[in-house]
NUPA-350331 format. One record per residue (C-alpha): x, y, z; residue in three letters; residue number from 1. Coordinates in nm, 2 decimals, always signed. Example, Ala and Ser with C-alpha at 12.3 -4.5 7.8 and 13.67 -1.06 7.14 Angstrom:
BEGIN
+--------+--------+--------+-----+-----+
|     xx |     yy |     zz |  aa |   i |
+--------+--------+--------+-----+-----+
|  +1.23 |  -0.45 |  +0.78 | ALA |   1 |
|  +1.37 |  -0.11 |  +0.71 | SER |   2 |
+--------+--------+--------+-----+-----+
This chain:
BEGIN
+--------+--------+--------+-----+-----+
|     xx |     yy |     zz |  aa |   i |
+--------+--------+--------+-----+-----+
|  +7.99 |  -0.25 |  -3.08 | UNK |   1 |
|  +7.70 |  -0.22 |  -3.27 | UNK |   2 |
|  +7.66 |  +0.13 |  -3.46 | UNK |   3 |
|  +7.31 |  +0.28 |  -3.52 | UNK |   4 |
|  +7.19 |  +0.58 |  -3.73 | UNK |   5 |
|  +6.94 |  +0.76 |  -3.57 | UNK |   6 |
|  +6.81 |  +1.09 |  -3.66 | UNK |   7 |
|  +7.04 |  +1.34 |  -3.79 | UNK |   8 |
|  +7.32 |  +1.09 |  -3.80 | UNK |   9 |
|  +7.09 |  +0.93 |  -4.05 | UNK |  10 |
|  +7.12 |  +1.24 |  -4.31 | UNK |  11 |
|  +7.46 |  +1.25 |  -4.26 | UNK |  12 |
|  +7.51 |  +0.90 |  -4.32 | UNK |  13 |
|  +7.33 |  +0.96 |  -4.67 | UNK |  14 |
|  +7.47 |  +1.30 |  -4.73 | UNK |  15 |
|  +7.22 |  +1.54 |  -4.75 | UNK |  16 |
|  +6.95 |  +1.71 |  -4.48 | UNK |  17 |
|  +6.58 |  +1.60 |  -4.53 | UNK |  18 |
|  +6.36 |  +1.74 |  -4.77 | UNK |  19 |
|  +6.00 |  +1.67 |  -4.81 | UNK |  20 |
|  +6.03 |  +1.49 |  -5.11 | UNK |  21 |
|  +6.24 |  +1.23 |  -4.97 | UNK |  22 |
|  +6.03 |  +1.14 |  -4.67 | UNK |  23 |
|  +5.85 |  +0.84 |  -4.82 | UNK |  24 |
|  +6.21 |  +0.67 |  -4.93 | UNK |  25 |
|  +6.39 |  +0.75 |  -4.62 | UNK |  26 |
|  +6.25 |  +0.73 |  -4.31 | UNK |  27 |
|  +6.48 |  +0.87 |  -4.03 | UNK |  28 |
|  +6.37 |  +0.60 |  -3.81 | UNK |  29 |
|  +6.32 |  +0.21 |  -3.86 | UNK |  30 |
|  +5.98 |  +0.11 |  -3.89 | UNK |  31 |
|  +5.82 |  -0.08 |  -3.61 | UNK |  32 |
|  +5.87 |  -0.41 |  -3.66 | UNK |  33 |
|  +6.02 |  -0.53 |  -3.34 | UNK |  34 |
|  +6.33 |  -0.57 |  -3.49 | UNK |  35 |
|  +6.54 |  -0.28 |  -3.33 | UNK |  36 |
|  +6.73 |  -0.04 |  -3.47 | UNK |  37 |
|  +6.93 |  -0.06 |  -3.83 | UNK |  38 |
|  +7.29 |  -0.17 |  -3.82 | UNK |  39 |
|  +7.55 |  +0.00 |  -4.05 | UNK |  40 |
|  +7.60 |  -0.37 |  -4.24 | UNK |  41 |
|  +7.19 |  -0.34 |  -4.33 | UNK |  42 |
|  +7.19 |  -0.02 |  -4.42 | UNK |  43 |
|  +7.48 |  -0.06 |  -4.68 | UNK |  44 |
|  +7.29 |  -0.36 |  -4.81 | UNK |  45 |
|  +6.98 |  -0.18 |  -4.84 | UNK |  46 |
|  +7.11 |  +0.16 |  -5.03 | UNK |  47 |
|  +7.09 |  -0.01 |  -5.42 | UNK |  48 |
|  +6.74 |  -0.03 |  -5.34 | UNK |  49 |
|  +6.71 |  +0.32 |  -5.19 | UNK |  50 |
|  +6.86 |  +0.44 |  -5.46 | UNK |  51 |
|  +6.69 |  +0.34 |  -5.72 | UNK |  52 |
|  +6.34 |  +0.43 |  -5.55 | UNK |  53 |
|  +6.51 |  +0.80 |  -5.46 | UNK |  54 |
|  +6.57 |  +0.78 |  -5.86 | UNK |  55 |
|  +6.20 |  +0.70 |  -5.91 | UNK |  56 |
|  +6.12 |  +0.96 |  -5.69 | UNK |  57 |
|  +6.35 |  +1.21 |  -5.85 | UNK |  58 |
|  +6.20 |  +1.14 |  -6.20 | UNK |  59 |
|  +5.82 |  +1.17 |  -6.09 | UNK |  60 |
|  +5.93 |  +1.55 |  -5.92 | UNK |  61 |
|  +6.08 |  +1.64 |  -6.27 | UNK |  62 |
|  +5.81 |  +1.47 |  -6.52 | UNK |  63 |
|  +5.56 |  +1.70 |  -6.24 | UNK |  64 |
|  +5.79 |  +2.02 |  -6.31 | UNK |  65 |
|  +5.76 |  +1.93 |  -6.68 | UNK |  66 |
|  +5.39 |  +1.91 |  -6.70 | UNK |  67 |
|  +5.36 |  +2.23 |  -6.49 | UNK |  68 |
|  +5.57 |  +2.41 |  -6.72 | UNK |  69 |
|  +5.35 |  +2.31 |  -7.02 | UNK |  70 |
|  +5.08 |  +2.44 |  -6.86 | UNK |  71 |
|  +5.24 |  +2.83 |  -6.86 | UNK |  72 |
|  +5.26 |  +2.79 |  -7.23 | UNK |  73 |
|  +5.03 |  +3.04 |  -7.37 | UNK |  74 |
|  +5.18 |  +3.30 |  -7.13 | UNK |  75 |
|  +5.54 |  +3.20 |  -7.45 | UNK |  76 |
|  +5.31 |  +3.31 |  -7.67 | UNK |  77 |
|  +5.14 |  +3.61 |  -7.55 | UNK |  78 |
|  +5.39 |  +3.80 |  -7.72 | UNK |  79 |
|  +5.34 |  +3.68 |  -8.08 | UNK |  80 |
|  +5.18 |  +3.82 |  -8.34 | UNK |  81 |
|  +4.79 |  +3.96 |  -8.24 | UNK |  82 |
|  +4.77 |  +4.20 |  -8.50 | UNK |  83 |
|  +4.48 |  +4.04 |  -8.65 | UNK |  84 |
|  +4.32 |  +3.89 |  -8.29 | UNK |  85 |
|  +4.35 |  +4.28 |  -8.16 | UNK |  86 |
|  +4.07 |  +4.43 |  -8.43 | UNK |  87 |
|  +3.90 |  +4.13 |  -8.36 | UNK |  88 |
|  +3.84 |  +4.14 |  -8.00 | UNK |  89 |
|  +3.76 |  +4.56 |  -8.01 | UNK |  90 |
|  +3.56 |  +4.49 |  -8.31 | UNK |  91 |
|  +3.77 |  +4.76 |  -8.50 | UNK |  92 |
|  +4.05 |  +4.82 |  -8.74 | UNK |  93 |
|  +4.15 |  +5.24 |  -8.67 | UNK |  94 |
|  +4.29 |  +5.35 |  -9.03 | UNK |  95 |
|  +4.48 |  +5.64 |  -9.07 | UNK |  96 |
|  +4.44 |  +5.86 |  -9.33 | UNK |  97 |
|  +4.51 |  +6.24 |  -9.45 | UNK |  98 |
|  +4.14 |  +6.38 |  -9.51 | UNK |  99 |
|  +4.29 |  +6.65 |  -9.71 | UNK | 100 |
|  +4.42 |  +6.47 | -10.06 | UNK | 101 |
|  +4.15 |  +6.42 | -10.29 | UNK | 102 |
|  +4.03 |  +6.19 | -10.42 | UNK | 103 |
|  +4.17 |  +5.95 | -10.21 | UNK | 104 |
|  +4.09 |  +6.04 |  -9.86 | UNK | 105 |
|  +3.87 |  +6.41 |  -9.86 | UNK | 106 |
|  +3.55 |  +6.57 |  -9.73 | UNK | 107 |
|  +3.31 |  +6.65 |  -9.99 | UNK | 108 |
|  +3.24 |  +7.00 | -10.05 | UNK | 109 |
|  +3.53 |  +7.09 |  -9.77 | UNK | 110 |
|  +3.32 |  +7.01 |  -9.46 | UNK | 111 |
|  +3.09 |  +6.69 |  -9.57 | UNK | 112 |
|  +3.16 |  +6.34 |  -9.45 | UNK | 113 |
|  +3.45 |  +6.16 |  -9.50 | UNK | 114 |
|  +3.52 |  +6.01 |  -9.86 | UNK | 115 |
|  +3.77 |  +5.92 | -10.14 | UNK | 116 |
|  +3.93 |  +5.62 | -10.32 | UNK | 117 |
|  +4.15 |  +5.53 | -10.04 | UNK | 118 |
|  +3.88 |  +5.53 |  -9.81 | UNK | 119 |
|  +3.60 |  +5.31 |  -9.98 | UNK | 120 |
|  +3.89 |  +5.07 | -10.02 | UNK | 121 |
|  +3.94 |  +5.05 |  -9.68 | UNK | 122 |
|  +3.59 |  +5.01 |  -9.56 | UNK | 123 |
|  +3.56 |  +4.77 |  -9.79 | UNK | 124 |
|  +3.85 |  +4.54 |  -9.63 | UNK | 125 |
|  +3.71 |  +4.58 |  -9.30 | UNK | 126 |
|  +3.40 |  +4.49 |  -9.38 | UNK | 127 |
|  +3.55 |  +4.15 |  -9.52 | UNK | 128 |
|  +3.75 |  +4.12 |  -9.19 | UNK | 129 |
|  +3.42 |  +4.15 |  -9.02 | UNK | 130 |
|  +3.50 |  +4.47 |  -8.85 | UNK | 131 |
|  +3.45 |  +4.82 |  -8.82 | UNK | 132 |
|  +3.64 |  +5.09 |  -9.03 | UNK | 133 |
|  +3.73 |  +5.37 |  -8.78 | UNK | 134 |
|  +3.93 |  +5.63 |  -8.92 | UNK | 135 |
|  +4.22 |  +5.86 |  -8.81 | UNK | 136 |
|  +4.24 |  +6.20 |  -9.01 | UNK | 137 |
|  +4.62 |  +6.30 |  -8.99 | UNK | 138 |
|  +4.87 |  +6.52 |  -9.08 | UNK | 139 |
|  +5.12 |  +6.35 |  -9.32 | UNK | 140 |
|  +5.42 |  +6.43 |  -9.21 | UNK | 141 |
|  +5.33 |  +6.23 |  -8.86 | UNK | 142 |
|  +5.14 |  +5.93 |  -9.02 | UNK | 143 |
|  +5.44 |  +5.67 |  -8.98 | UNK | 144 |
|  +5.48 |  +5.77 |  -8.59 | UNK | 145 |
|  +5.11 |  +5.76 |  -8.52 | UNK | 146 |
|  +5.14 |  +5.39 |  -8.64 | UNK | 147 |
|  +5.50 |  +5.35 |  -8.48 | UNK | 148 |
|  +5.36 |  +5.45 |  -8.13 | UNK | 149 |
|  +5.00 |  +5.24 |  -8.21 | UNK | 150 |
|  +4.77 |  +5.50 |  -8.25 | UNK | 151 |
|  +4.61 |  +5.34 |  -8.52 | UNK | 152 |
|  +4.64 |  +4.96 |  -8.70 | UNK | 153 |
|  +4.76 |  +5.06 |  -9.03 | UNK | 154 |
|  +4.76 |  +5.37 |  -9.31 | UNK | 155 |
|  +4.52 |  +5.38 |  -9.64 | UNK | 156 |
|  +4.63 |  +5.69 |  -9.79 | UNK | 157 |
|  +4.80 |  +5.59 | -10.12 | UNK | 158 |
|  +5.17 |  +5.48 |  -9.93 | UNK | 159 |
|  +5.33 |  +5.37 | -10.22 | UNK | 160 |
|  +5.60 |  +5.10 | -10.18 | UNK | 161 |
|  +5.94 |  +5.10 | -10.21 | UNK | 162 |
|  +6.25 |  +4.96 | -10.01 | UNK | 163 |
|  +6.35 |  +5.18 |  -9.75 | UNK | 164 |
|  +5.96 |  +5.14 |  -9.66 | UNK | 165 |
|  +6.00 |  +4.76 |  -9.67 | UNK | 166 |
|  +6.29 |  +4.80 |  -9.48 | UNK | 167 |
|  +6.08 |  +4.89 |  -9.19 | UNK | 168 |
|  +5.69 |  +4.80 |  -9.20 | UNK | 169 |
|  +5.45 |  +4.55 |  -9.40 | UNK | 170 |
|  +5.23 |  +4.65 |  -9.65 | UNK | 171 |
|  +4.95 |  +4.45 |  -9.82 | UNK | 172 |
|  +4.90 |  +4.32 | -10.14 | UNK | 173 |
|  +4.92 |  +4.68 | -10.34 | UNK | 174 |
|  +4.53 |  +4.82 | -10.42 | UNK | 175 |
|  +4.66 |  +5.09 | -10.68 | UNK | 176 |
|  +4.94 |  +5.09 | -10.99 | UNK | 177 |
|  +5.04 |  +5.38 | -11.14 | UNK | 178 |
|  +5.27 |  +5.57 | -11.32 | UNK | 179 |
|  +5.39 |  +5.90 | -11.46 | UNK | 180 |
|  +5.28 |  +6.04 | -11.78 | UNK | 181 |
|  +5.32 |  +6.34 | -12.00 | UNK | 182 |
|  +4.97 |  +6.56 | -12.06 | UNK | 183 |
|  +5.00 |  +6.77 | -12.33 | UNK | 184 |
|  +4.71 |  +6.94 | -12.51 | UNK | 185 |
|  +4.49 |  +6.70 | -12.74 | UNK | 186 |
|  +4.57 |  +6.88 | -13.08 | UNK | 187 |
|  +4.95 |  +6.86 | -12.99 | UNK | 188 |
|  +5.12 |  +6.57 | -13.20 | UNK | 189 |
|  +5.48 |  +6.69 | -13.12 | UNK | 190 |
|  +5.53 |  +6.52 | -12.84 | UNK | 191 |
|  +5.51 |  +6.12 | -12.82 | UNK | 192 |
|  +5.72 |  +5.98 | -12.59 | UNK | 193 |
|  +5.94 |  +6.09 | -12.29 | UNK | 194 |
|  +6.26 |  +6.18 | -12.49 | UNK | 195 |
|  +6.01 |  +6.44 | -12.73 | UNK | 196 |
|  +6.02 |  +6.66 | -12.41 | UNK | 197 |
|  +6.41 |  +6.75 | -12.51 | UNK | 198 |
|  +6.36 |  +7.11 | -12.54 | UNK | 199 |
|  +5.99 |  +7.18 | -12.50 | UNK | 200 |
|  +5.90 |  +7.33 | -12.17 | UNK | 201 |
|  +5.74 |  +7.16 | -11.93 | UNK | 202 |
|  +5.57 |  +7.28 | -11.61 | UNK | 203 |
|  +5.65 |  +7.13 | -11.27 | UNK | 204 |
|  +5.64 |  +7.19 | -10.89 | UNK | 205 |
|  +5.98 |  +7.16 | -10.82 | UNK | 206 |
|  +5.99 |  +6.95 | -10.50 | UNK | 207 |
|  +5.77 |  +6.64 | -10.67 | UNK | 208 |
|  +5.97 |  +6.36 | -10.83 | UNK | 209 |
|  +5.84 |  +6.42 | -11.19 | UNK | 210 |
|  +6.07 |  +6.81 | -11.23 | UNK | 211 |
|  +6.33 |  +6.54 | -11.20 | UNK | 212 |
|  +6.16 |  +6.32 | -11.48 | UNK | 213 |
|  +6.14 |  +6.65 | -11.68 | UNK | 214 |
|  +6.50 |  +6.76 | -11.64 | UNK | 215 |
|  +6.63 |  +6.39 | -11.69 | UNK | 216 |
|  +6.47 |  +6.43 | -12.05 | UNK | 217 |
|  +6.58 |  +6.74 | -12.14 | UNK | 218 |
|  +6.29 |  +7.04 | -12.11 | UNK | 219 |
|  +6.30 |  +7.37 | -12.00 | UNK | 220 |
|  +6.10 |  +7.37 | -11.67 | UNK | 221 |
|  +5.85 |  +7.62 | -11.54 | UNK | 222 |
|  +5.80 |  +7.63 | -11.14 | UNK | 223 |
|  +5.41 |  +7.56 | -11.06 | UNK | 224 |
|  +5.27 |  +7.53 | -10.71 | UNK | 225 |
|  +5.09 |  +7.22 | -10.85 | UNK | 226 |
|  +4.91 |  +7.04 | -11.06 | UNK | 227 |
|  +4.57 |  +7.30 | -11.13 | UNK | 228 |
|  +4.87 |  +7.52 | -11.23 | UNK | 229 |
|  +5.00 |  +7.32 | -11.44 | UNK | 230 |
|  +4.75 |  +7.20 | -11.60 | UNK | 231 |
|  +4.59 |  +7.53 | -11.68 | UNK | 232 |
|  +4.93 |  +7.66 | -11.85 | UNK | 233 |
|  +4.96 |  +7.39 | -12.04 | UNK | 234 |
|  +4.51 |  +7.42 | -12.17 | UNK | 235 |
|  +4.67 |  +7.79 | -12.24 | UNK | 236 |
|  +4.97 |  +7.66 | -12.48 | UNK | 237 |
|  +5.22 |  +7.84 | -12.26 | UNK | 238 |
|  +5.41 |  +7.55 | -12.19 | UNK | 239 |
|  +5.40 |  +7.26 | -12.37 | UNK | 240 |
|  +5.32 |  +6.96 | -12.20 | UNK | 241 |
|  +5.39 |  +6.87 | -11.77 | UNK | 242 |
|  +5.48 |  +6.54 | -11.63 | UNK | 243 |
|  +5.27 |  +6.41 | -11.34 | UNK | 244 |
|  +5.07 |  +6.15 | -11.20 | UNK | 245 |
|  +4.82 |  +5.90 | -11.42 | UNK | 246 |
|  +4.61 |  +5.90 | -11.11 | UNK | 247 |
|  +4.63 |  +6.34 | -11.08 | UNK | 248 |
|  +4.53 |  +6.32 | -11.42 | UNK | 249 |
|  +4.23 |  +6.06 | -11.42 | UNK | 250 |
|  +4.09 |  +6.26 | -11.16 | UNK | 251 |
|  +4.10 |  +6.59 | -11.33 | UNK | 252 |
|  +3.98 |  +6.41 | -11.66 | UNK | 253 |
|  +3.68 |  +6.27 | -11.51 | UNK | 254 |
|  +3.59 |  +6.58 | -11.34 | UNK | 255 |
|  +3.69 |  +6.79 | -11.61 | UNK | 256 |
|  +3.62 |  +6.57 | -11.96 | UNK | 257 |
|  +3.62 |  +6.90 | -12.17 | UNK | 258 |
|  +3.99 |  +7.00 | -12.11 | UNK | 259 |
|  +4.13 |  +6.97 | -12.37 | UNK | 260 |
|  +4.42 |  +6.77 | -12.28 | UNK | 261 |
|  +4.51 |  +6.38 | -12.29 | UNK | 262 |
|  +4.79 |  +6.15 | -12.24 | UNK | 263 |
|  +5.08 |  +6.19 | -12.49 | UNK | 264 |
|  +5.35 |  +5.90 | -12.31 | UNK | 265 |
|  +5.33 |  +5.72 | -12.00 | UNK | 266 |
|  +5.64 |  +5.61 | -11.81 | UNK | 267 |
|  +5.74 |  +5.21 | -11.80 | UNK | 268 |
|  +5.78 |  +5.21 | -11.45 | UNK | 269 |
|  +5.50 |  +5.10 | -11.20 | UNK | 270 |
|  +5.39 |  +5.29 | -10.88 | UNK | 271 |
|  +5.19 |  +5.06 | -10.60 | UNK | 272 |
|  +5.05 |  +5.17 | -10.29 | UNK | 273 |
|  +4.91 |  +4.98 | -10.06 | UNK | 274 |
|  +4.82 |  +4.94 |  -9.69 | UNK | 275 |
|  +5.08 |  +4.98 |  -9.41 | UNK | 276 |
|  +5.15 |  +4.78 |  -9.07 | UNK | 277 |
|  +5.39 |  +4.78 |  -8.82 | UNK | 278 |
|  +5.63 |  +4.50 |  -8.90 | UNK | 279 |
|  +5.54 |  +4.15 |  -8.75 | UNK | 280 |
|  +5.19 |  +4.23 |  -8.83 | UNK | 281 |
|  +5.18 |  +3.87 |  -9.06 | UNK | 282 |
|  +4.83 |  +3.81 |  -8.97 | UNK | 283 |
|  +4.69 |  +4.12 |  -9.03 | UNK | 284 |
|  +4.87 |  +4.14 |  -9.38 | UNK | 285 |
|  +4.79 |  +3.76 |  -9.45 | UNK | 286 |
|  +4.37 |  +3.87 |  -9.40 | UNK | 287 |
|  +4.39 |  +4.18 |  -9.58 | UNK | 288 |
|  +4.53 |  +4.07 |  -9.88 | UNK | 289 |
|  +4.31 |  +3.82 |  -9.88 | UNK | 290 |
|  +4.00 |  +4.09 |  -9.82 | UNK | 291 |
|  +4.16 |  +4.23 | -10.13 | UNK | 292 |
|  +4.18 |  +3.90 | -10.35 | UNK | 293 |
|  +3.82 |  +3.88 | -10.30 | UNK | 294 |
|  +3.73 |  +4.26 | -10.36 | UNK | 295 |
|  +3.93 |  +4.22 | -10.72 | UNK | 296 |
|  +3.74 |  +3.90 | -10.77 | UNK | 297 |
|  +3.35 |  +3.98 | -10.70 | UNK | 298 |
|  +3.42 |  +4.33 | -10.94 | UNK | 299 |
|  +3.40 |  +4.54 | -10.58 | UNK | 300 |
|  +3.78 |  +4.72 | -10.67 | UNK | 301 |
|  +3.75 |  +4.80 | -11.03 | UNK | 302 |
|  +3.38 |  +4.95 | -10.92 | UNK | 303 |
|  +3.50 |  +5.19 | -10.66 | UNK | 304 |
|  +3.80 |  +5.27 | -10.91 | UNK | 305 |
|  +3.58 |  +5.36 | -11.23 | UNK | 306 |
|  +3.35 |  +5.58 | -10.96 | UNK | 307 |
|  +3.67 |  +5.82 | -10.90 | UNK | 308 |
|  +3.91 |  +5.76 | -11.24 | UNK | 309 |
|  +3.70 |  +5.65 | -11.48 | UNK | 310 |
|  +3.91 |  +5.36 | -11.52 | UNK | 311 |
|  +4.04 |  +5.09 | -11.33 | UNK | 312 |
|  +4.37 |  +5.15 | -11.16 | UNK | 313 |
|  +4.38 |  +4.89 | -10.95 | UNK | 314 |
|  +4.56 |  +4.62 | -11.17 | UNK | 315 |
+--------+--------+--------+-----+-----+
């Protein structure tokens, strides 16, 4: 007796239930050609060749899926790095900066527009990025969470750099160098160098980093508030010299050049501050520091730094 595979049987036979894709290689039915329905013996004969066109088949689905896939691509990417495409597209870069800390970010004359060393810097990047400065006065204690949570794109306010900062955000190409230095009065040839300050006394705010410096050489310090403090004890000759800034001192130097006082030893060790970014901002660090290459090359730096210290502190 002659066994034929019709409909369903016909799955079974093959081992599967239909599916769409299959349709063209297996027909559940012969094909009308007058020659009846298939026999077992012809159907075994013909599954090499159904095979491999089912294998054909199979390949063409998965070379579809493939091309499909590559076509959801940029949707991988969307999560990259668009530090730079974001200021772009608004036609913006927000900077944060203190308002408050002269002469890098302040308002002239308490309540005039917005000024300082930090900030002519900064709109002088974003004009080489091609975009708006738009600036952020804050508080300093909250500037790294404002650019944690994306309030702003990144910080011009004299951030200096150092590891536990590297740790956790990018910062440009550094835009100032400093150090520390010891201002005594300009007739006062006593003191040369750092290790002169053994027993002289200094005057210091005791929470900055330089009452350490003092200590760590030896003087006697006296507590200050801050620098205009210091600075007038020392024009006095009650104390003898105070260790501070270069920068602090440039400042007061240009706006005061009849005070009496001058640089008696500077410290070996370099201070840079530079711009800040979240970390994975690559781009935006990569065109910045570039803005800033061309700045120090076409003079624009060294300008805006002889305007406020009389000198060029940004090399």
């Amino acid at each position: 007796m002659r066994e034929h595979f019709w409909g369903d049987e016909w799955w079974r036979a093959v081992g599967d239930r239909p599916h769409s894709a299959f349709l063209s290689v297996l027909p559940c039915r012969p094909a009308a050609t007058g020659h009846g329905p298939v026999t077992k013996m012809a159907f075994m004969k013909s599954l090499p060749t159904r095979r491999i066109a089912l294998s054909a088949t199979l390949a063409a689905v998965a070379l579809a899926l493939t091309a499909c896939g590559g076509g959801s691509s940029p949707s991988s990417t969307s999560g990259g790095d668009t530090s730079l495409s974001s200021i772009k597209s608004k036609g913006e870069i927000v900077i944060a900066t203190e308002g408050t800390y002269r002469p890098f970010s302040f308002h002239e004359n308490g309540a005039g527009p917005l000024t300082g060393f930090d900030v002519e810097i900064a709109q002088a990047v974003a004009g080489k990025l091609g975009v708006k400065a738009t600036f952020q006065e804050t508080q300093f204690d909250g500037i790294f969470a404002g650019l944690d949570s994306k309030r702003f794109d990144t910080i011009a306010n004299q951030i200096s750099i150092n590891p536990e900062r590297t740790a956790k955000y990018d910062f440009s190409a550094p835009y100032t160098i400093s150090n520390g230095v010891v201002v005594t009065k300009s007739d006062n040839n006593s003191i040369n160098s750092f290790a002169d300050l053994k027993g002289k006394t200094t005057a210091q705010s005791l929470t900055s980093n330089f009452y350490k410096m003092a200590v760590d050489a030896g003087a006697n310090v006296q507590s200050v508030e801050g620098w205009a403090q210091a600075a007038t004890l020392v024009r006095q000759g009650r104390v003898d010299a105070t260790v501070n800034d270069k920068l602090t001192y440039l400042d007061y130097a240009k706006s005061t050049p009849d005070s009496g006082l001058k640089i008696a030893a500077e410290t070996t060790d370099k201070t840079q501050s530079a711009m800040v970014f979240r970390k994975g901002s690559a781009e935006l660090k990569a065109a910045v520091d570039k803005a800033l290459t061309d700045l120090r090359a076409d003079g624009t730096l060294a300008k805006i730094s002889q305007k406020y210290f009389g000198a060029d502190v940004t090399k």
